[in-house]
C-alpha positions in Angstrom: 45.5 3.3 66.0 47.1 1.6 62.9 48.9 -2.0 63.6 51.1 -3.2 60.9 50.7 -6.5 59.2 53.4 -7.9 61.7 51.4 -7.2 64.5 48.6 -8.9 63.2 51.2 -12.2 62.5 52.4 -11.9 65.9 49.4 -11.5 67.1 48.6 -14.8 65.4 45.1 -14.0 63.1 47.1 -15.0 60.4 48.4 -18.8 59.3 51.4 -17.1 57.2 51.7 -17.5 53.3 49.8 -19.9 51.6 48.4 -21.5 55.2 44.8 -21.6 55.6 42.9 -21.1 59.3 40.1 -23.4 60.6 37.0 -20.6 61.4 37.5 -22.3 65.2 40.9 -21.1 65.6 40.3 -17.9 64.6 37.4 -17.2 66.8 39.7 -18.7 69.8 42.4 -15.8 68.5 40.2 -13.3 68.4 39.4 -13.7 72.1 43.1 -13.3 72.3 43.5 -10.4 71.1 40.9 -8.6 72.4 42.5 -9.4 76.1 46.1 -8.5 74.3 44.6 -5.2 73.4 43.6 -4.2 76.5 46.9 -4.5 78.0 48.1 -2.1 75.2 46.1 1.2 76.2 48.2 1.6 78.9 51.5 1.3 77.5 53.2 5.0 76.4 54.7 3.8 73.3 54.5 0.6 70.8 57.4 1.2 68.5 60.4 3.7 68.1 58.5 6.9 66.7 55.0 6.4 67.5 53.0 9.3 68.9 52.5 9.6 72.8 50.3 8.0 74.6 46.4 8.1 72.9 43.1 7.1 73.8 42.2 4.1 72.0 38.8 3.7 73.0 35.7 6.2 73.1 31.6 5.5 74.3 29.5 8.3 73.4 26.9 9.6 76.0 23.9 8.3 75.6 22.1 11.4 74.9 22.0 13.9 72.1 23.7 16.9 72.5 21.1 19.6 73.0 22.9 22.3 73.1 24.3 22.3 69.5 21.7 23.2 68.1 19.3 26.4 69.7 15.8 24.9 68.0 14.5 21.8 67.4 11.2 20.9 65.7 11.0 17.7 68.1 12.1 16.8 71.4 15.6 16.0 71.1 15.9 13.9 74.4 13.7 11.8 73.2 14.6 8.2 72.1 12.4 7.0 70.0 12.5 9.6 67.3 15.8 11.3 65.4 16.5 14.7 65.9 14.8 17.3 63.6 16.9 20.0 64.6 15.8 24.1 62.7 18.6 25.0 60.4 18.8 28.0 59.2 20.9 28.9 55.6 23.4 31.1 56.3 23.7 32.1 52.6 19.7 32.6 52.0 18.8 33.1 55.4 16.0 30.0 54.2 14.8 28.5 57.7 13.8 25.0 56.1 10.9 23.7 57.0 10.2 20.0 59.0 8.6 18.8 55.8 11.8 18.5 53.7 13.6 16.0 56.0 10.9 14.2 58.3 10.7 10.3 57.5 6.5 11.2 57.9 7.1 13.2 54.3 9.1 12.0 52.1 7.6 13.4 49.0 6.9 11.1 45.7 8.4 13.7 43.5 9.9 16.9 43.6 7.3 19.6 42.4 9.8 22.8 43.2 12.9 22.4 41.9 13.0 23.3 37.9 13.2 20.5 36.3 14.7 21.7 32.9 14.1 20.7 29.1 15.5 21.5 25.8 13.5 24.5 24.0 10.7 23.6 21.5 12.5 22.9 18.2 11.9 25.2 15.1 10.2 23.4 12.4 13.4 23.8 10.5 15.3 22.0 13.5 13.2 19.5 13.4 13.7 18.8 9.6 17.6 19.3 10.1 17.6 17.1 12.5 15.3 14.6 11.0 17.4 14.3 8.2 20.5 13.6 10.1 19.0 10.8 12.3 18.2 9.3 9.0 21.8 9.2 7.8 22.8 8.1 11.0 20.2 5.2 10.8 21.5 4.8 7.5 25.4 4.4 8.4 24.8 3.0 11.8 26.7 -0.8 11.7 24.3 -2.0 14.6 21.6 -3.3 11.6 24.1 -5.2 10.1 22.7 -5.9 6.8 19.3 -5.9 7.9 17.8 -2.8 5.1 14.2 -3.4 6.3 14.8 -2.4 10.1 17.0 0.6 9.1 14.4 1.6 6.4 11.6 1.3 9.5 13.6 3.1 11.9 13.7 5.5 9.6 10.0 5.8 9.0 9.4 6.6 12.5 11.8 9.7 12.8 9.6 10.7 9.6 6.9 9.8 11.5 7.1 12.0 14.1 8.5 15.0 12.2 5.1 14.8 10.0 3.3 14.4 13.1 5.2 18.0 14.7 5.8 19.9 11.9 4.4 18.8 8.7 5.0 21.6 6.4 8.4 20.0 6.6 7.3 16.7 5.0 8.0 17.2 1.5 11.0 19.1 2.0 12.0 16.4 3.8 11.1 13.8 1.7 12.8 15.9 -1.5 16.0 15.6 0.9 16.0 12.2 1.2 15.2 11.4 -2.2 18.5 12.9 -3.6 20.3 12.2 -0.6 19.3 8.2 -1.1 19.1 8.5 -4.8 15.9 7.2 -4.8 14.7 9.2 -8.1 16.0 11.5 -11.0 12.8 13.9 -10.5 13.3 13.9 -6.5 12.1 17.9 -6.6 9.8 17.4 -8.9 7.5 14.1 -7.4 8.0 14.8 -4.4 7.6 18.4 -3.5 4.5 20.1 -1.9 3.1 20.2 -5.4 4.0 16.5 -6.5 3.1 14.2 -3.6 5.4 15.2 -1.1 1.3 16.0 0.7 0.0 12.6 0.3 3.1 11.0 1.4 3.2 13.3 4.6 -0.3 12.6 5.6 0.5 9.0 4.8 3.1 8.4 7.5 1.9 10.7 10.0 -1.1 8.0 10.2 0.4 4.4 9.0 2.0 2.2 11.9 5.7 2.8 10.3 7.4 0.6 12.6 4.2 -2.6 12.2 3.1 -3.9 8.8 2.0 -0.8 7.3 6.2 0.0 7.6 7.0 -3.3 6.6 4.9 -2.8 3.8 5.8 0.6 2.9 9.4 -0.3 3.0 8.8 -3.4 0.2 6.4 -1.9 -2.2 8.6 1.6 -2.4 11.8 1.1 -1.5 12.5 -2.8 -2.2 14.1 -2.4 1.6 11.8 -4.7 3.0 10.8 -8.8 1.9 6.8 -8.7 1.2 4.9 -9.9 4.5 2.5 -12.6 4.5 -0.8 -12.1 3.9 -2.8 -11.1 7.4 -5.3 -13.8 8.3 -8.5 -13.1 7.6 -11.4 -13.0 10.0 -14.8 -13.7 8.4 -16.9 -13.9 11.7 -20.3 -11.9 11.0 -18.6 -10.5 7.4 -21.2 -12.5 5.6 -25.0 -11.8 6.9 -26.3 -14.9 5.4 -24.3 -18.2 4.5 -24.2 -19.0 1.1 -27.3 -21.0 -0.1 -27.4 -24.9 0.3 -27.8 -26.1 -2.0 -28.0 -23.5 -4.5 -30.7 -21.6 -5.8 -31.9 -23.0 -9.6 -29.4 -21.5 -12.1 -31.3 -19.2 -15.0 -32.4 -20.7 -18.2 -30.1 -19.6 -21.0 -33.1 -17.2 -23.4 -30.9 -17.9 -26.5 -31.0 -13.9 -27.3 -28.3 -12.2 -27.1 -27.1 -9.0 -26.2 -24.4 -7.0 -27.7 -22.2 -5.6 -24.6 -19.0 -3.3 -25.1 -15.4 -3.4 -23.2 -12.8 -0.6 -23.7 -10.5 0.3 -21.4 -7.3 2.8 -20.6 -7.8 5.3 -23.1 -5.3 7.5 -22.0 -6.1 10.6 -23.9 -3.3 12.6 -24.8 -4.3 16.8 -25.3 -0.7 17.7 -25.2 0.7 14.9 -27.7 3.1 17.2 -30.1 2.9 15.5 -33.6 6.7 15.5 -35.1 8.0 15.4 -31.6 10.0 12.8 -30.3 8.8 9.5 -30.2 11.5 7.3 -29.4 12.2 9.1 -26.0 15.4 8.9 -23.6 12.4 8.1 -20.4 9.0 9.5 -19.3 6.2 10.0 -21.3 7.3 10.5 -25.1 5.5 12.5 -28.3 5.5 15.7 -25.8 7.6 19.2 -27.3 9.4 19.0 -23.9 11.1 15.5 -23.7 13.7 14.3 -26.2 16.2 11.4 -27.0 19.7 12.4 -25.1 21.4 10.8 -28.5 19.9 13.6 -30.6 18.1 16.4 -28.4 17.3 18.8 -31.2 16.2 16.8 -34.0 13.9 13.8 -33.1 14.8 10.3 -33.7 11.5 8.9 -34.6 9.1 11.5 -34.9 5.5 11.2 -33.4 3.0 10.0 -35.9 -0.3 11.6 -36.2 -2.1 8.6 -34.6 0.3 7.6 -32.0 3.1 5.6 -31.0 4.5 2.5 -28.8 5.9 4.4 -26.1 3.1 7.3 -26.4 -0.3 8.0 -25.0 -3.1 8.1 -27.5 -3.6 11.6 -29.2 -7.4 12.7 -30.0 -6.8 11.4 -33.8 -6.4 7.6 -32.7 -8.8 8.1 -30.1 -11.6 9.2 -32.5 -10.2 6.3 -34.8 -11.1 3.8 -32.0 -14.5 5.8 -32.0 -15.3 5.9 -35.5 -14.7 2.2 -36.0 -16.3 0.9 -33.2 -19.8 0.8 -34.3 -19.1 0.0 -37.8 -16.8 -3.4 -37.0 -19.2 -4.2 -34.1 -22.8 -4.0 -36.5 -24.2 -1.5 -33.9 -24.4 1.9 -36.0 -28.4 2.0 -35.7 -29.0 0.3 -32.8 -26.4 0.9 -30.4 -24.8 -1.4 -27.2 -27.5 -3.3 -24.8 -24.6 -1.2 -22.9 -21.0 -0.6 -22.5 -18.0 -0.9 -19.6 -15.3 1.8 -19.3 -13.2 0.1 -16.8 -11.0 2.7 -16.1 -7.8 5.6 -17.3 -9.0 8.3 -18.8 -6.4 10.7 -18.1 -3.0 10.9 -19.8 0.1 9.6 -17.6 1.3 12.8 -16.7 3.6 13.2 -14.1 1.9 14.7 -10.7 4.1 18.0 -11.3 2.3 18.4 -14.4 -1.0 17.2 -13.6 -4.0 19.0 -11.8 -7.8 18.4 -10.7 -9.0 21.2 -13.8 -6.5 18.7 -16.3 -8.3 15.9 -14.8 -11.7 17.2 -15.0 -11.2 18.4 -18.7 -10.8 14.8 -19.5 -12.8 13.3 -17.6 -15.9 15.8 -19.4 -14.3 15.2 -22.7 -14.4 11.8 -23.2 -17.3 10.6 -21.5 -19.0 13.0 -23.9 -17.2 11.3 -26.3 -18.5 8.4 -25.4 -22.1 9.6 -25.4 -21.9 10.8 -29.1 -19.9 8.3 -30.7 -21.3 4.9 -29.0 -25.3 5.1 -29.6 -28.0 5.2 -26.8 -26.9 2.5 -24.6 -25.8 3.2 -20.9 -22.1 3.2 -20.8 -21.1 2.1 -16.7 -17.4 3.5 -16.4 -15.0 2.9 -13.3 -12.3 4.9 -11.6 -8.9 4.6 -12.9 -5.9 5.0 -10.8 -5.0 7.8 -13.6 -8.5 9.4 -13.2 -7.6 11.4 -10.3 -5.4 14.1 -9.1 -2.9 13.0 -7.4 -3.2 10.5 -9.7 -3.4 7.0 -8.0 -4.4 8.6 -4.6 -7.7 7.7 -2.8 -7.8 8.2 1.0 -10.4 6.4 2.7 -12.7 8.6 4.6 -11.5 6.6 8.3 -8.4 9.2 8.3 -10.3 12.1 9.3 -8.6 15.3 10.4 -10.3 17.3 8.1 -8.7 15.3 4.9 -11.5 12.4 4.8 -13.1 14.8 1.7 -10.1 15.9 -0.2 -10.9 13.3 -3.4 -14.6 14.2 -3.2 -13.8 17.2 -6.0 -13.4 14.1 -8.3 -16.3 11.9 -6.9 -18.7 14.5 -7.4 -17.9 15.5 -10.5 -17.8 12.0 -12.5 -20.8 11.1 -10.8 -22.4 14.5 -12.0 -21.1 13.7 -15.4 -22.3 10.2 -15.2 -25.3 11.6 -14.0 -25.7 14.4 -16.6 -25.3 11.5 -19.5 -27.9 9.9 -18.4 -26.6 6.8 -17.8 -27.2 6.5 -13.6 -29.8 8.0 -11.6 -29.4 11.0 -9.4 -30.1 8.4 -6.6 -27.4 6.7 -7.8 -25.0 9.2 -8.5 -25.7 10.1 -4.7 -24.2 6.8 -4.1 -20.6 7.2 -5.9 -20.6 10.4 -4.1 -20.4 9.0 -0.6 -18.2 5.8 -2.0 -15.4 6.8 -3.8 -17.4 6.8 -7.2 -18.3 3.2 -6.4 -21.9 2.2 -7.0 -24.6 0.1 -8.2 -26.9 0.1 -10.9 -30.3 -2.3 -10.9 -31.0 -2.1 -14.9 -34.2 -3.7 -15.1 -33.7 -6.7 -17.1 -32.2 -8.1 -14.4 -28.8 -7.6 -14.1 -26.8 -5.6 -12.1 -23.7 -4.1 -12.5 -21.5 -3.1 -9.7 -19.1 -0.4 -10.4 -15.5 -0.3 -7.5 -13.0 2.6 -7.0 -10.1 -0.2 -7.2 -7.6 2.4 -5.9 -8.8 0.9 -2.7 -6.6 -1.9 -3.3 -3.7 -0.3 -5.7 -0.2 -0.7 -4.3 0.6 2.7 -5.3 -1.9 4.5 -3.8 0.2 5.6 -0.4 -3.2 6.0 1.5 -3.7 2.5 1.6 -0.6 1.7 3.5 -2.7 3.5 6.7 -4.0 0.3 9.0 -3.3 -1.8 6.2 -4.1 -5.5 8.3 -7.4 -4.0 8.1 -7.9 -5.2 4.6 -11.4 -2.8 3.9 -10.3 0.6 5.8 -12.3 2.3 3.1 -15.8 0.2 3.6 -15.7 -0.5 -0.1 -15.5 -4.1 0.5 -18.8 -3.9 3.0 -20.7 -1.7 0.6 -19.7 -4.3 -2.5 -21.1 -7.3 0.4 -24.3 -5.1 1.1 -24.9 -5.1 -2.4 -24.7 -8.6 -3.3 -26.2 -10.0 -0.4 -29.5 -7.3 -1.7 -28.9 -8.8 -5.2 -29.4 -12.5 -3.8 -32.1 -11.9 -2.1 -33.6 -10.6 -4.8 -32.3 -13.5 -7.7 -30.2 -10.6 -9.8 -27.2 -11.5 -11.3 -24.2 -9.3 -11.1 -21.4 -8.5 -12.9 -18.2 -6.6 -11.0 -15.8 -3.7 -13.2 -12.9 -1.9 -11.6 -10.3 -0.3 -13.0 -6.7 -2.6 -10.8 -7.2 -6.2 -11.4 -7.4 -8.3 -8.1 -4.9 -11.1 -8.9 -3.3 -12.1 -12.3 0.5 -11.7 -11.1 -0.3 -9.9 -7.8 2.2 -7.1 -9.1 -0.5 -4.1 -9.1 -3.1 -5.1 -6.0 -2.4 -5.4 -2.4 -2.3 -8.5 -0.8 -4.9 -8.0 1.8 -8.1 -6.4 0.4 -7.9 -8.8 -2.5 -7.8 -11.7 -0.3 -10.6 -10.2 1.6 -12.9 -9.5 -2.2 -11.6 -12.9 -3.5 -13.6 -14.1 -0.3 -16.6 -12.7 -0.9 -16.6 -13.6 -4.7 -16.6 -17.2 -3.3 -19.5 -16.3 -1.7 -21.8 -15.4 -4.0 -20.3 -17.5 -7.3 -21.9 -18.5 -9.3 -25.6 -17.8 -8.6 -24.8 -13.9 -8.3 -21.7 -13.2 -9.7 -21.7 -13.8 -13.6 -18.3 -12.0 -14.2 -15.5 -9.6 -13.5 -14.3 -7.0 -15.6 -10.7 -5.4 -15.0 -8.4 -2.8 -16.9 -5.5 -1.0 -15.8 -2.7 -3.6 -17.3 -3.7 -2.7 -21.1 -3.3 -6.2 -22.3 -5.5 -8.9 -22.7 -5.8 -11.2 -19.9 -8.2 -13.4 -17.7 -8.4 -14.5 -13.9 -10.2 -17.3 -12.7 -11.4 -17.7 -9.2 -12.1 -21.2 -7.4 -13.5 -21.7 -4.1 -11.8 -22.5 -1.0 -9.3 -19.7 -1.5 -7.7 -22.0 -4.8 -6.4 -24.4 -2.5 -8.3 -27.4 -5.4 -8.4 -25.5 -8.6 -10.3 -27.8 -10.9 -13.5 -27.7 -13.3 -15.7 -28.8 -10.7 -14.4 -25.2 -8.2 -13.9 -23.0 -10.7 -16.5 -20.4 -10.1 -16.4 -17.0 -12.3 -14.0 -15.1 -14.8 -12.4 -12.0 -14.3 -12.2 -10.2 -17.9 -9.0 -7.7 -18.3 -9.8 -5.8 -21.4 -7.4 -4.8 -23.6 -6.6 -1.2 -23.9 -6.8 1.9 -26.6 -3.4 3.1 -26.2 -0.6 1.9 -27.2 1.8 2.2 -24.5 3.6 0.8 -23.6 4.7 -1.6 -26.7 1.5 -2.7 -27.8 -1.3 -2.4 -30.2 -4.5 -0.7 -30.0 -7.5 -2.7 -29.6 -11.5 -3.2 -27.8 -13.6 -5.6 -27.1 -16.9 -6.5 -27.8 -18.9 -9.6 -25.5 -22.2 -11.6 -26.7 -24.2 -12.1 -23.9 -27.4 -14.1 -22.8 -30.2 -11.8 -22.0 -31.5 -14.0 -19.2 -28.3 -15.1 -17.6 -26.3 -12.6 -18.2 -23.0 -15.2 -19.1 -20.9 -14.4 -22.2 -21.0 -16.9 -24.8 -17.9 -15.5 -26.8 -16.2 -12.3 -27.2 -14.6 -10.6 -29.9 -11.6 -8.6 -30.1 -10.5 -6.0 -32.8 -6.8 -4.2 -32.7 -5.1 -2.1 -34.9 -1.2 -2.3 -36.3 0.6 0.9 -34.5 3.9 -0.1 -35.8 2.1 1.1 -39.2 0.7 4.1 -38.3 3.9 6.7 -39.3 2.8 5.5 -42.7 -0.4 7.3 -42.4 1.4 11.3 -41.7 1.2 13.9 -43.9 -2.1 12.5 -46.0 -5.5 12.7 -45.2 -7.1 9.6 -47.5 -6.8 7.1 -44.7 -6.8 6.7 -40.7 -5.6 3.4 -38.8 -7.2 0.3 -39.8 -8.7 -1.8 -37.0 -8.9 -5.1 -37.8 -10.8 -8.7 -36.4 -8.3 -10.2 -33.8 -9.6 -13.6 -32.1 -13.2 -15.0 -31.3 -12.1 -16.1 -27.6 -14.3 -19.4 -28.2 -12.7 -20.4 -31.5 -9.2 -19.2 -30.5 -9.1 -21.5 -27.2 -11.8 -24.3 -27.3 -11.1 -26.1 -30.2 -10.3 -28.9 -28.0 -12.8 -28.7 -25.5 -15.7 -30.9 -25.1 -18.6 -27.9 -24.7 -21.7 -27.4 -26.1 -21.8 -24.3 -28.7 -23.7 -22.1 -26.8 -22.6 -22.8 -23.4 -21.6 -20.0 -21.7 -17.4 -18.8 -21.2 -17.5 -19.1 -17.9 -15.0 -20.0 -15.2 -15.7 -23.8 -15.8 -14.6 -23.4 -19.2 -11.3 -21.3 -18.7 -10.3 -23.7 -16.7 -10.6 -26.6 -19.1 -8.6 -23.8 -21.2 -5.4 -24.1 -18.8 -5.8 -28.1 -18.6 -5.6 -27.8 -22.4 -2.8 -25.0 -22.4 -0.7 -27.8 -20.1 -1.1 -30.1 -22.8 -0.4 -28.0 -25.7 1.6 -25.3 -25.3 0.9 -23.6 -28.5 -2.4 -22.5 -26.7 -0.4 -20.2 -24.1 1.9 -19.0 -27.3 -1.1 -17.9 -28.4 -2.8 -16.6 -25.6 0.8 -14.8 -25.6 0.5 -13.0 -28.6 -2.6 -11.8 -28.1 -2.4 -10.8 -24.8 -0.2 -7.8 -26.6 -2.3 -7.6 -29.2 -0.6 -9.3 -31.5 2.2 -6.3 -31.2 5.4 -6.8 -33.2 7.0 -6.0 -30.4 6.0 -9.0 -27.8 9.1 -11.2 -27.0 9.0 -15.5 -27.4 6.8 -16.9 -24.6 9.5 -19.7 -23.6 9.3 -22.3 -21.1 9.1 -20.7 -17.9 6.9 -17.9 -19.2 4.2 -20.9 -20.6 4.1 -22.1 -16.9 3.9 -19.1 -15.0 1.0 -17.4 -17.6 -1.1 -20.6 -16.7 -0.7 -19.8 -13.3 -1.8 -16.4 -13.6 -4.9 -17.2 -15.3 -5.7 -19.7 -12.1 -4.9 -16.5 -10.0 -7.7 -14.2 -8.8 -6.0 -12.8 -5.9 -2.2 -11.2 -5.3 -1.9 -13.6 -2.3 -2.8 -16.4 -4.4 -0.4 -15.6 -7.2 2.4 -13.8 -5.5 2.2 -17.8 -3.6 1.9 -20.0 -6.2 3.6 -18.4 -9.4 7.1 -17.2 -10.5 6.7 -14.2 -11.0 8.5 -11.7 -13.5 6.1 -13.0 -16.9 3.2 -11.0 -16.0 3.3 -8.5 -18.7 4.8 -8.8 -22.6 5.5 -5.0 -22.4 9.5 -4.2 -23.0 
């Protein structure tokens, strides 16, 4: 029965327009109308064309109808239950059973039905499709201008495509390159065959959208601000405190031992003489790279004995060699012993390199080495070129099968190391199962602790796995082991690696050289007598204070980190090596002597065979730095002392121009240390860590390359 809003004015439940009704009054109408209404069934019609007379009012009996339905699973006269009458489908002739609509079974999830999904995605689906979530990452307005999150986000599509089909990797990653422009050799350095691998297995294990993303995304891709440093836990790292006071420092013997440092060879097999040595990019003096100004006929062609922008070729190599023994007064007697800390291997690119390249040099110049240097052990270190793919260590916690694939490399160098006599098989055994790291107890003594500093080298992707763990690898605990067993014994030590730790913090990662600044804290300076680095070929020092640097002064300056300067020329600098005097008791350095040799001369020497490259006396580290210095002439170079160094350097900047020159070796081609540059270098001496330097320091004046 419909009313129309008139009736319902008339009938009063309304006040009219704009009027507003007490709640009273309307329950009062109400009761009106309800008697009104009543009056109304009766009456045959309301208005001119309403239907005939209707029932307005209907009660239901009170019990179900029975007999609609011929079978019921339940009583259905009964009250206290609904009706659960059988139906049968007329369509399927399905009688369906109680269990699909009694409130006693209501079922937690429907296990019949099909429950449909997509089909299982073709590897090459899974790639296409990869690569188009990517560019919608890429384009999508929602991140703003926030590169870091889009970069992440786009790590984890990776992520999961490595995980599902990772054959697709490094087509993937080829795909991005040129689609991003992230290189001119995208096919080339990142294919199956370049590190498209490493990369894969990289991101299929790091935590891409945590720190290990974060990280990823800043050291490669510039996407990403550098995260802090991760806090360190020390709790039960250390299985003794540090001694209190400390043990009775060695008594200087006065003797003292002749001790050799070269570094980053770079040996060249495939340098093409009369090739081009003024390059467009890449690695020049090779038949198969040219300047784009003159492709045919080379600008500057390669000398004999190398070139700025080349690696070294076997003539300047056996040069270095040759000279050694004679400049150094060691021709009968040989080195007490020699460091190699590190780069053996040409800087190939991955395309171009292999493990029989690497191996080749690897067996040429450490017999080199044996020939050419006398009888004295020479202790060598990984480089981050002395592998294959060069750079690349993976720690053996990634498992899967791939914990072994360097161990080619570690057995062979320790084999060779082995073979030359210069470690035991015992300890060759070691650097097998570590990464080629080790230790040698030479039995006046000392003992010298050898690290695969890949561990800690920003571009070797498999450290970017769990990387707030800052010792994934166990290197870290197998270097504490050992100097805690040193210690305990009264040895001193002394520490080479290939990547320094600090300088500034451009080459190491943040966390495991916080975490190995640490621990040289805690065992400096009654263990640790000094650090010896490579890798940056120039000439350069760290020093490391306790208490993390937070009071560098005299008083917490504890040991010196050596970075020797290298061989090769490349990039921009002179040749050059290093020879240390050192105490035969305590194992300090009381000065050191560095020889180099003019490269920028060297085209003079072609197409005669009178004369090779002349190496010539460079610097006495005591007399070119502690003229000012109140310390006693044969007091040791030690941390104390490089500090008084930087006091003096603040004082007199002529010091760091120095220092400047040659930290090139005194290259033609190093630029004006000015203002800024003298700051900053002081800071990098005072910086044994990348945390500490990357902190402290302005940072673009680590290097006088160009």
């Amino acid at each position: 029965m419909r009313l129309s809003w008139d009736i319902y004015f008339n009938l009063g439940i309304t006040g009219g327009a704009g009027s507003t009704v007490p709640p009273s009054m309307i329950a009062m109408r109400l009761e009106s109308l309800v008697l009104r209404l009543s009056l109304l069934v009766t009456i045959p019609k309301l208005f001119a064309g309403a239907l005939e007379q209707t029932t307005a009012i209907f009660t239901a009996p009170g019990a179900f109808p029975t007999s609609l339905y011929s079978e019921y699973y339940n009583n259905p006269t009964a009250t206290s239950a609904q009706v659960q009458p059988i139906i049968s489908d007329a369509i399927t002739n399905e009688v369906y059973p109680l269990n699909l609509t009694s409130p006693e079974t209501i079922p937690l999830n429907n296990t019949v039905d099909p429950h449909p999904l997509p089909p299982t995605a073709s590897p090459s689906r899974l790639h296409a499709q990869a690569f188009a979530q990517i560019q919608s990452i890429a384009a999508n307005p929602i991140f703003g201008d926030n590169d870091c999150a889009r970069c992440q986000a786009g790590l984890e599509v990776v992520k999961f495509l490595a995980l599902a089909a990772p054959e697709e990797g490094p087509p993937l990653a080829v795909e991005l390159c040129e689609a991003f422009d992230f290189s001119t050799s995208c096919s080339a350095t990142y294919n199956i065959l370049g590190l498209g691998s490493v990369i894969t297995q990289v991101i299929a294990n790091a935590d891409v959208g945590g720190y290990d993303g974060q990280m990823i995304c800043s050291n490669f891709l510039g996407l990403c601000e550098l995260p802090p440093t991760s806090a360190l836990n020390l709790t039960n790292w250390f299985a003794k405190p540090k001694p209190n006071p400390l043990p009775t420092p060695k008594q200087p013997s006065g003797e003292r031992l002749k001790v050799l440092h070269i570094s980053d060879l770079h040996l060249d097999p495939r340098y093409a003489t009369g090739s081009e040595a003024n390059c467009t990019s890449g690695l020049c003096c090779r038949a198969d790279n040219s300047n784009t100004i003159s492709p045919k006929t080379p600008l500057f062609p390669a000398p004999r004995y190398g070139s700025y922008e080349c690696d070294s070729p076997f003539a300047l190599v056996m040069a270095a060699l040759e000279a050694i023994p004679v400049l150094t007064e060691t021709e009968g007697t040989g080195f007490a012993f020699s460091l190699y800390t590190g780069d053996l291997v040409s800087h190939d690119k991955d395309n171009q390199l292999s493990r029989d390249y690497t191996k080749w040099t690897e067996a040429t110049v450490y017999d080199l080495f044996k020939r050419m240097l006398g009888n004295g052990a020479v202790y060598p270190a990984l480089g981050n070129h002395d592998s294959y793919n060069q750079a690349q260590d993976a720690p053996h916690a990634i498992g899967q099968g791939l914990a072994q694939q360097f161990s080619w490399n570690y057995d062979h160098v320790a084999s060779l190391w082995e073979y030359e006599g210069w470690i035991s098989s015992e300890t060759a055994d070691i650097a097998r199962a570590h990464y080629s790291a080790y230790m040698v107890n030479r039995q006046d003594g000392l003992r010298i602790i050898s690290l695969n500093t890949d561990l800690w080298y920003k571009a070797n992707y498999f450290n970017y796995i769990n990387l707030t763990d800052p010792d994934v690898s166990g290197m870290l605990r197998f270097l504490t082991d050992e100097l805690q067993d040193a210690e305990d014994a009264g040895d001193r030590v002394w520490i080479i690696g290939h990547v320094l730790s600090g300088w500034d913090g451009s080459n190491p990662l943040e966390n495991p050289t916080n975490l190995f600044y640490q621990i040289v804290d805690r065992f400096t300076p009654h263990v640790i007598a000094n650090i010896f680095f490579g890798h940056t070929h120039e000439d350069q020092v760290s020093i490391f204070y306790a208490n993390n640097a937070t009071n560098a002064s005299a008083e917490t300056a504890g040991t010196i980190a050596w970075i020797g300067p290298s061989v090769v020329p490349i990039t921009n600098l002179n040749s050059g090596f290093r020879m240390y005097e050192v105490d035969s008791a305590t194992f300090d350095i009381v000065d050191a002597h560095t020889w180099w040799s003019d490269v920028n001369q060297f085209s003079a020497l072609d197409n005669q065979t009178d004369e090779g490259p002349t190496y010539l006396y460079e610097y006495s580290t005591r007399a070119a730095y502690g003229g000012n210095i109140t310390w006693g002439e044969t007091d040791p170079l030690n941390a104390t002392w490089w500090h008084l160094v930087t006091e003096a350097m603040e004082t007199d900047s002529s010091l760091v121009t120095t220092f400047h020159t040659l930290q090139g070796k005194t290259s033609v081609k190093t630029d004006i240390c000015d203002e800024a540059c003298i700051a900053a270098t002081i800071c990098y001496i005072r910086s044994g860590s990348a945390s500490i330097a990357i902190e402290n320091c302005e940072l673009g004046y680590g290097s006088v390359q160009s």
